[in-house]
C-alpha positions in Angstrom: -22.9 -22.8 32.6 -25.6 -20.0 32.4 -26.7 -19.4 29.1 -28.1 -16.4 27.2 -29.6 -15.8 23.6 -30.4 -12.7 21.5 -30.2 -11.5 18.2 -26.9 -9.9 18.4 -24.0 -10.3 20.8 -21.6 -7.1 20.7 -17.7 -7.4 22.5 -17.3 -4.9 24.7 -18.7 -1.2 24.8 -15.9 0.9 23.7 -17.3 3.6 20.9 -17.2 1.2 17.9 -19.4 -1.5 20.3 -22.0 1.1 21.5 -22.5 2.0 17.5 -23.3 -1.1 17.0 -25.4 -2.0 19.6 -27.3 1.3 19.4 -28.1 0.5 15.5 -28.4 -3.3 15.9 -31.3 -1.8 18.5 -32.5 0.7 16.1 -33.3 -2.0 13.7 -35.4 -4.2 16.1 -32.7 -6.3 17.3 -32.6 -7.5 20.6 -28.8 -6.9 21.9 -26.3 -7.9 24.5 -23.5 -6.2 25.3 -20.3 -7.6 26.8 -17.5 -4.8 28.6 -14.7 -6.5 30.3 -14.4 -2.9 32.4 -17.3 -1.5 34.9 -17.7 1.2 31.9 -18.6 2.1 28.6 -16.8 4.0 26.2 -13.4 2.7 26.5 -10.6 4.6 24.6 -13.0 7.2 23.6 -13.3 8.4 26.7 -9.7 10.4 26.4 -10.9 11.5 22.7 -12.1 14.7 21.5 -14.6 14.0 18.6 -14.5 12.0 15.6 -14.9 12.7 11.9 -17.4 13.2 9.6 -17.9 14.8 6.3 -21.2 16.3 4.8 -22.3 16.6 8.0 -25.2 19.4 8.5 -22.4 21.6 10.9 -20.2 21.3 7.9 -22.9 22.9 5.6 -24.1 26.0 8.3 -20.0 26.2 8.4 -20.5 26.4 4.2 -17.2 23.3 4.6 -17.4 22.1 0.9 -15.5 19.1 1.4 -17.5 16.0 -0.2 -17.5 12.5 0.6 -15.9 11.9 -2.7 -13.7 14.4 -2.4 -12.6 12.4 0.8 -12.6 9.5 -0.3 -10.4 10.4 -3.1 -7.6 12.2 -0.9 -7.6 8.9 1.6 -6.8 6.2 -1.4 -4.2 9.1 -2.6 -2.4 9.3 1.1 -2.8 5.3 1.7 -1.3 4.7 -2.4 -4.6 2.6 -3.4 -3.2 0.0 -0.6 -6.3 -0.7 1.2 -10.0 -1.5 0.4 -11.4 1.3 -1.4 -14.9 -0.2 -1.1 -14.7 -0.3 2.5 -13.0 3.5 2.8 -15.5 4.8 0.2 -18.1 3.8 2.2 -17.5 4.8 5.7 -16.7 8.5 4.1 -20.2 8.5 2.4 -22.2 7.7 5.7 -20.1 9.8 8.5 -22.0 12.9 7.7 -24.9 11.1 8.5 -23.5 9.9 11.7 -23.1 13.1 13.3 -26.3 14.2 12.7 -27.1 10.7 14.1 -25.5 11.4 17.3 -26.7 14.9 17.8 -30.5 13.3 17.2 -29.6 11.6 20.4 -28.4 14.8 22.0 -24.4 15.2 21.7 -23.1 18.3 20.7 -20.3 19.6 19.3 -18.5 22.8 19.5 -17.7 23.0 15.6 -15.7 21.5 13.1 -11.8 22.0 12.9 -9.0 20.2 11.3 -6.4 18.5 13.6 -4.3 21.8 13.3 -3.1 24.1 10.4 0.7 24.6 8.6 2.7 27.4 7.2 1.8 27.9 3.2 4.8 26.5 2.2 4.1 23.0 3.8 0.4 22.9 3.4 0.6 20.2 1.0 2.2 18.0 3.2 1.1 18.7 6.4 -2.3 20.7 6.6 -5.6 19.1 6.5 -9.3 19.1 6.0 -12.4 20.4 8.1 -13.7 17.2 9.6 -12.7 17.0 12.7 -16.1 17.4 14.6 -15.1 18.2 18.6 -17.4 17.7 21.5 -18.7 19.7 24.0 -17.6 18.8 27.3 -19.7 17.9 29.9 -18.9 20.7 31.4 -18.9 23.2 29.1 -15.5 24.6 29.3 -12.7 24.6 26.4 -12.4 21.4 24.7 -9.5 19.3 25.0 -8.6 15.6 25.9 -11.8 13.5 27.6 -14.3 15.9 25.3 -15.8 12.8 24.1 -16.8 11.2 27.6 -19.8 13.6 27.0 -20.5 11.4 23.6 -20.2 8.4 25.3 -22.9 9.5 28.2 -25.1 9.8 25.3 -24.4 7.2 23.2 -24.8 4.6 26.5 -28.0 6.6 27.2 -29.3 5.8 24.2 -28.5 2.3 24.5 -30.5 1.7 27.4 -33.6 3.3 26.3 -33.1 1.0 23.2 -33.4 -2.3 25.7 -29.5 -2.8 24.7 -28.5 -5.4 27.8 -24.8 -4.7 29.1 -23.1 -7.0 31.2 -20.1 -5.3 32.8 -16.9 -6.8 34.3 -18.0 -9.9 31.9 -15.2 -9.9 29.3 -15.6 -12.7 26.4 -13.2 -15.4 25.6 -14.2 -17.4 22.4 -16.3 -17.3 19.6 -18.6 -20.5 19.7 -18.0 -21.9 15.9 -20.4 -24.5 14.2 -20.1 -25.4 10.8 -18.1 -22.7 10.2 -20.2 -20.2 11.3 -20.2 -17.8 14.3 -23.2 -18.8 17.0 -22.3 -17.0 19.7 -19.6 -16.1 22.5 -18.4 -17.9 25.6 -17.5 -15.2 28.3 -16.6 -15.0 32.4 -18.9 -13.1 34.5 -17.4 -11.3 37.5 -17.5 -14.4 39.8 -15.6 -15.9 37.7 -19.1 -18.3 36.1 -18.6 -19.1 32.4 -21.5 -17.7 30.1 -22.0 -18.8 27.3 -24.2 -15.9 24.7 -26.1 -17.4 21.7 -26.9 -14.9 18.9 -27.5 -14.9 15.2 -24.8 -12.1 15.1 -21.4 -11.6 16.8 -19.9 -8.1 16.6 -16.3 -8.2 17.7 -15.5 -4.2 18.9 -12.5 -4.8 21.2 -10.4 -1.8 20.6 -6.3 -3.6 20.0 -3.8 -4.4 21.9 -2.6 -1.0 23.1 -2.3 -2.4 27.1 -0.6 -5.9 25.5 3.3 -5.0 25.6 3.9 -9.0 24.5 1.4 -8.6 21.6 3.1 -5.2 20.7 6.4 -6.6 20.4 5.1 -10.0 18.6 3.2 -7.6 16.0 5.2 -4.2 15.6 8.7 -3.5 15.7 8.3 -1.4 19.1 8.2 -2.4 22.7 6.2 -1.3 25.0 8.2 1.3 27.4 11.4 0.9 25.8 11.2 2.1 22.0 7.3 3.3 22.3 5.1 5.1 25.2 1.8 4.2 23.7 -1.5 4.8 25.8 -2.4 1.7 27.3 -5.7 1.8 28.3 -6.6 -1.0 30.5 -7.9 -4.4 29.3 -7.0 -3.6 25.4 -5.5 -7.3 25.3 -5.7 -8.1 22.1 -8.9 -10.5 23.1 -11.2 -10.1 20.2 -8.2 -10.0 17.3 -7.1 -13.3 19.0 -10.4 -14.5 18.9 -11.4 -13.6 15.2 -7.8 -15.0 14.5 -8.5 -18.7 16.0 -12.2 -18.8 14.3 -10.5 -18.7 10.8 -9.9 -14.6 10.5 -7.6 -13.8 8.3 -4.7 -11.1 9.4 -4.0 -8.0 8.1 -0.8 -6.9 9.7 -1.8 -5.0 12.4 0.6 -0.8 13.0 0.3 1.2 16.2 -1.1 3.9 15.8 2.4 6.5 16.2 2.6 10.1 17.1 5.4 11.5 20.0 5.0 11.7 23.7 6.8 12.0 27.0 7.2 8.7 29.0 3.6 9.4 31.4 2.7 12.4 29.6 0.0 13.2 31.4 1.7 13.8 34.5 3.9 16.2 32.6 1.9 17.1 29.9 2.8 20.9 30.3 6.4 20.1 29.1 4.9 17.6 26.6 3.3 20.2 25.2 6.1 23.1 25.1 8.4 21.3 23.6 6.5 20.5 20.8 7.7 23.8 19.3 10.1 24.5 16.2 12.9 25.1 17.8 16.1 22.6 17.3 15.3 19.1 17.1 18.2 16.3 17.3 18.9 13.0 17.2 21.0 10.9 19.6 24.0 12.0 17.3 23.0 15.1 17.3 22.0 15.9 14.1 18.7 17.5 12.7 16.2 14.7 10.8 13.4 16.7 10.0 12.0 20.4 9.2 11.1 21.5 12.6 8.6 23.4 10.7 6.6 20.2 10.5 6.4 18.5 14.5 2.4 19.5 14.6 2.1 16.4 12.2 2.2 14.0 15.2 2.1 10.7 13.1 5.4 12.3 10.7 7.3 13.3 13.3 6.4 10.1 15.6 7.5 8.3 12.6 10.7 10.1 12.1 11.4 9.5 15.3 10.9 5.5 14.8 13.4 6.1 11.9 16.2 7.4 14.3 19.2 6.1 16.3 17.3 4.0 19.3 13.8 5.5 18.1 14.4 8.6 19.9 15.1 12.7 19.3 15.6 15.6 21.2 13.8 19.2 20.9 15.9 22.1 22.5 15.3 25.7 23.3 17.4 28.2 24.8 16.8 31.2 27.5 15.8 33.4 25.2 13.4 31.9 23.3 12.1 30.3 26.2 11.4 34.1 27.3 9.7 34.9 24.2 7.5 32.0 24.7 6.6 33.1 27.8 5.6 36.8 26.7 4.4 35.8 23.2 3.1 32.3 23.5 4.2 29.1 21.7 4.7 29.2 18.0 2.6 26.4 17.2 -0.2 26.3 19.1 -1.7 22.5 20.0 -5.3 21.9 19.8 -4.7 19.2 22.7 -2.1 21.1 25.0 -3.5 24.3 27.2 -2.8 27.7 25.5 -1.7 28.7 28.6 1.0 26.5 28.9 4.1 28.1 28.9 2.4 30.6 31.9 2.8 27.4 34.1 6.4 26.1 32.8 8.5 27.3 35.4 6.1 25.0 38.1 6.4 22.1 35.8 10.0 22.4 34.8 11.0 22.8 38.3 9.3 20.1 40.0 10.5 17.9 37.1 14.2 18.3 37.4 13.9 18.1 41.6 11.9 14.9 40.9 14.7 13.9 38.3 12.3 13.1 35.7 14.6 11.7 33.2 13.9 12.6 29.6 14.3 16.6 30.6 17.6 18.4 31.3 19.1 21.8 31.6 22.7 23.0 31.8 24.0 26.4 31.6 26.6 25.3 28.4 26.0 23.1 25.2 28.3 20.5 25.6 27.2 20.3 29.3 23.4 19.9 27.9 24.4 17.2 25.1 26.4 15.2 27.9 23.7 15.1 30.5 21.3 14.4 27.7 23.2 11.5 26.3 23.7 13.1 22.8 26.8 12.4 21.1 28.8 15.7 22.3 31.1 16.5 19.2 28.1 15.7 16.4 25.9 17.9 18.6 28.3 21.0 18.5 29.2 20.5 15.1 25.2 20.8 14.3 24.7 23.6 16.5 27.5 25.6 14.3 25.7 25.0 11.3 22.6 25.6 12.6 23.1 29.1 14.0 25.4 30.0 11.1 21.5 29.2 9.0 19.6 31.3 11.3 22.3 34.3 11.2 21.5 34.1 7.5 17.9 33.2 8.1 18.2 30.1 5.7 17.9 26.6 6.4 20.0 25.3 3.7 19.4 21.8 4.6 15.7 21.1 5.2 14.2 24.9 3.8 12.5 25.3 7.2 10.2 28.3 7.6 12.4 31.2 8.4 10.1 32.7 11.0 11.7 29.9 13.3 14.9 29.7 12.6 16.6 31.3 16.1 19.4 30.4 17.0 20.8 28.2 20.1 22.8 30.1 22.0 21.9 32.0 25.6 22.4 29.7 28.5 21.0 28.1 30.2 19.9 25.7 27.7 16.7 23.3 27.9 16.0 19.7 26.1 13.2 17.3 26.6 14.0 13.7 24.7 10.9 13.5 22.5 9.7 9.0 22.4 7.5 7.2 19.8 4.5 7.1 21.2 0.9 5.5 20.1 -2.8 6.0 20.7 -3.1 2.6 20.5 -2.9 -0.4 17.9 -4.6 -0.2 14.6 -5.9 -3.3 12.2 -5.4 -7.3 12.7 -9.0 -8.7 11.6 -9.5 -9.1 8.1 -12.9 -7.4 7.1 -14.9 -6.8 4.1 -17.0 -3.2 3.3 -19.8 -4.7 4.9 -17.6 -5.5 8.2 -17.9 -9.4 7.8 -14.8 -10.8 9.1 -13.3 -12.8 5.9 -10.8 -15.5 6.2 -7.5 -15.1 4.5 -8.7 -16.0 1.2 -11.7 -13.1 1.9 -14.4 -16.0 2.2 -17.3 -14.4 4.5 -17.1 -16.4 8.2 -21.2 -16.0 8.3 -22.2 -14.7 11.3 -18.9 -12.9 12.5 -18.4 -9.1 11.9 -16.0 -6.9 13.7 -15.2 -3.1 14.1 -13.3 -0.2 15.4 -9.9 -0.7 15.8 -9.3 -4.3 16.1 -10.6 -4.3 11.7 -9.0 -0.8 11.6 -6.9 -1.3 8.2 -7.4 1.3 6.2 -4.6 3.6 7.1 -2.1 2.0 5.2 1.5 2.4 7.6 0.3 5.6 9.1 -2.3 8.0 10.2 -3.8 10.2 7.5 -4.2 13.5 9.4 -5.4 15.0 6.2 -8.8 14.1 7.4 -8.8 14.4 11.0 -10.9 12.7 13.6 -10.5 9.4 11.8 -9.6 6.8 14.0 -13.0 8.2 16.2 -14.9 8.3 12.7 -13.8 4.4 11.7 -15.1 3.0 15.0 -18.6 5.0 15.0 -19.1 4.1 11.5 -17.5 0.6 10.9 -19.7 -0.1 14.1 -22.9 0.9 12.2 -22.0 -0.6 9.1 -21.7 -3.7 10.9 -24.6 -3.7 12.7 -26.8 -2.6 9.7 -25.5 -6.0 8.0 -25.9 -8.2 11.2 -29.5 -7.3 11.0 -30.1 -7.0 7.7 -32.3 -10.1 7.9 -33.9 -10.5 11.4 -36.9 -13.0 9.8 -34.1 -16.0 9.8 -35.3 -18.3 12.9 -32.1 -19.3 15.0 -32.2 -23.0 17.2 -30.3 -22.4 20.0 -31.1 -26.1 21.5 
């Protein structure tokens, strides 16, 4: 078995792992990284930017939000049901985190919040300025992959710090003595066993999102059937299984939810034009939600989850589907083109000849509701109400913002089943603030830390998109935090006979 030392041994390269082999660098370790794919950056590299707050953009933008001010709102949205020491400080360094990634040359286009509400819902559904967006490489209008240009930079970096990657070499166990983390055993891409020694192991594996087992063992969704999460390949599980068998404790592990078509990226102009506040349904066909509040992806993902086979339907008729068309969407998505409804028609077509199933049109409503697989009578008895509201421009039921209550009427009629979907999974590894991995009874297992998502608890059930850019923001700055600690005493002599 070949065998390798250094001061610190990251797993894997996704954005949490380059944080913290970039730092662990910084502060004069020597580093090895291990990436079970031929590429850094992992998940990140379908991201647009993460968070940060006090940054220097947020000052030139005069953004007053404080890291205590932060702090405070996240323990408020999560109830007080995660570790405020932890959350308090991962605001109070993520300013300082985007100024340390533009020292190393990314750039962002500004600072935004995820998207913005009608006054009336503001409270529930708007949310700060701290979601900072990068550039893409090539300059155009941001929108999903904006952060490959982050990672270019970040792995950059990382190499002019000495930081050693070995690619296609996935790890496979944490080597344990006396209770303490030594090293990893990995497989090269022969298939030769490795075995890394290192004073510091720094588990950055990014979930399970590309695990359907482990999502059905851990969540109450299965993969494909009652969620369409982004699986991004290789995201096994491996490092929360290995923390797990070297004495980690668990903290239950959530998917990260929002809504999505089934393959939304080969549909994504429908994905995003039916994100719109027109009449949504569930397989009974009755409303569940102000349709005022669908740009809250986690909310409405999760009111989704709360319905009859986790699954609702959005509906537009003829004529709004005009208006759309002339006028643009109603809410506008800060992920979908702007332009989208210019290019329905093409999608829409090419959909319904390659009998893409979760779309359907018919030229009457019980026609629709049939094809659709929505209960016919509860669906015409909803639409009654419904456009009996809008002729009197109330929603009596759920107080939805009057500028969208239209009614359902004008053949031909559209619907697109909406599905739970998931960026991914959050959380499993029981950390402390300083990203030690602590067994169940939060005893420190020396020598083991772990970041990103894989430690990424501090959501509570579900995505605080009050502060925006926070999944992105955890795994930059859990992977610093972790790497500051694993080298916070690089004098300690290390016997790797």
């Amino acid at each position: 078995m070949k065998q390798l030392q250094t001061d610190v041994v990251v797993v894997a390269a996704g954005l949490s792992g380059l944080a913290a082999a970039i730092t662990a660098a910084e502060n004069g370790a020597s580093v090895i990284a291990l990436e079970k794919s031929n590429t850094t950056g992992g998940a990140a590299n379908m991201g647009m930017g993460p968070l940060g707050v006090g940054s220097s953009i947020q000052k030139d933008q005069m953004i007053a939000l404080t890291p205590g001010e932060a702090f405070r709102k996240h323990m408020y949205f999560t109830h007080y049901r995660v570790d405020a020491r932890l959350v308090r400080d991962y605001y109070f360094k993520s300013g300082e985190t985007i100024d340390w990634l533009m020292d190393m040359g990314v750039e962002f286009v500004g600072v935004q919040r995820a998207f913005s509400a009608p006054e009336n819902t503001r409270a529930y559904s708007d949310g700060e300025f701290t979601w900072h967006v990068c550039k893409p490489l090539d300059g155009g209008v941001p929108g999903p992959r904006a952060a490959t240009a982050m990672v270019m930079k970040m792995t950059e970096r990382a190499v002019e710090l000495g930081v050693e990657f070995l690619y296609e070499t996935p790890a496979k166990k944490i080597i344990m003595e006396d209770g303490t983390a030594v090293g990893v055993i990995a497989t090269d891409k022969n298939g030769e066993d490795i075995e890394v020694r290192a004073n510091s192991v720094i588990i950055c594996t990014g979930g399970f999102g590309d695990n359907p087992k482990m999502i059905k063992e851990e969540t109450e969704f299965e993969f494909e059937n009652t969620i369409y999460n982004f699986a991004v390949p290789g995201m096994k599980g491996d490092g929360i299984r290995m923390c797990w068998e070297a004495g980690a404790g668990k903290e239950q592990p959530i998917m990260e939810i929002m809504y999505q078509l089934p393959d939304n990226m080969n549909h994504f102009i429908l994905d995003g034009a039916f994100r719109q506040p027109c009449l949504w349904v569930n397989r009974n066909g009755d409303r569940f939600m102000p349709e005022d509040q669908i740009a809250n992806t986690t909310f409405t993902g999760n009111a989704i989850a709360a319905q009859p086979g986790k699954v609702a339907y959005s509906i537009f008729d003829s004529r709004m589907l005009k208006r759309y068309k002339k006028k643009g969407p109603d809410i506008v998505s800060h992920v979908h083109p702007h332009d989208l409804f210019d290019h329905f028609d093409e999608q829409w077509n090419r959909d319904i000849a390659d009998g893409y199933e979760p779309i359907t049109q018919a030229d009457t409503l019980e026609e629709l509701a049939e094809k659709a697989g929505i209960d016919v009578d509860g669906f015409m008895a909803q639409i009654e109400e419904y456009n009996e509201m809008c002729e009197a421009r109330y929603d009596e039921v759920f107080e939805k913002d009057r500028r969208y209550m239209e009614p359902i009427e004008k053949g031909p009629f559209y619907c697109c089943r909406q599905n739970v979907g998931a960026y991914g999974s959050l959380g499993g590894v029981k950390i402390n603030h300083k990203c030690q991995v602590v067994t169940q009874e939060a005893k420190v297992i020396p020598g083991l830390f772990a970041a990103g998502t894989d430690a990424c608890n501090i959501f509570g059930d579900s995505y605080p998109f009050i502060l925006s850019g926070n999944t992105m923001g955890f795994c930059l700055n859990s992977g610093r935090i972790a790497a500051e600690n694993a080298t916070a005493d690089l004098e300690e002599e290390w016997d790797f006979e």
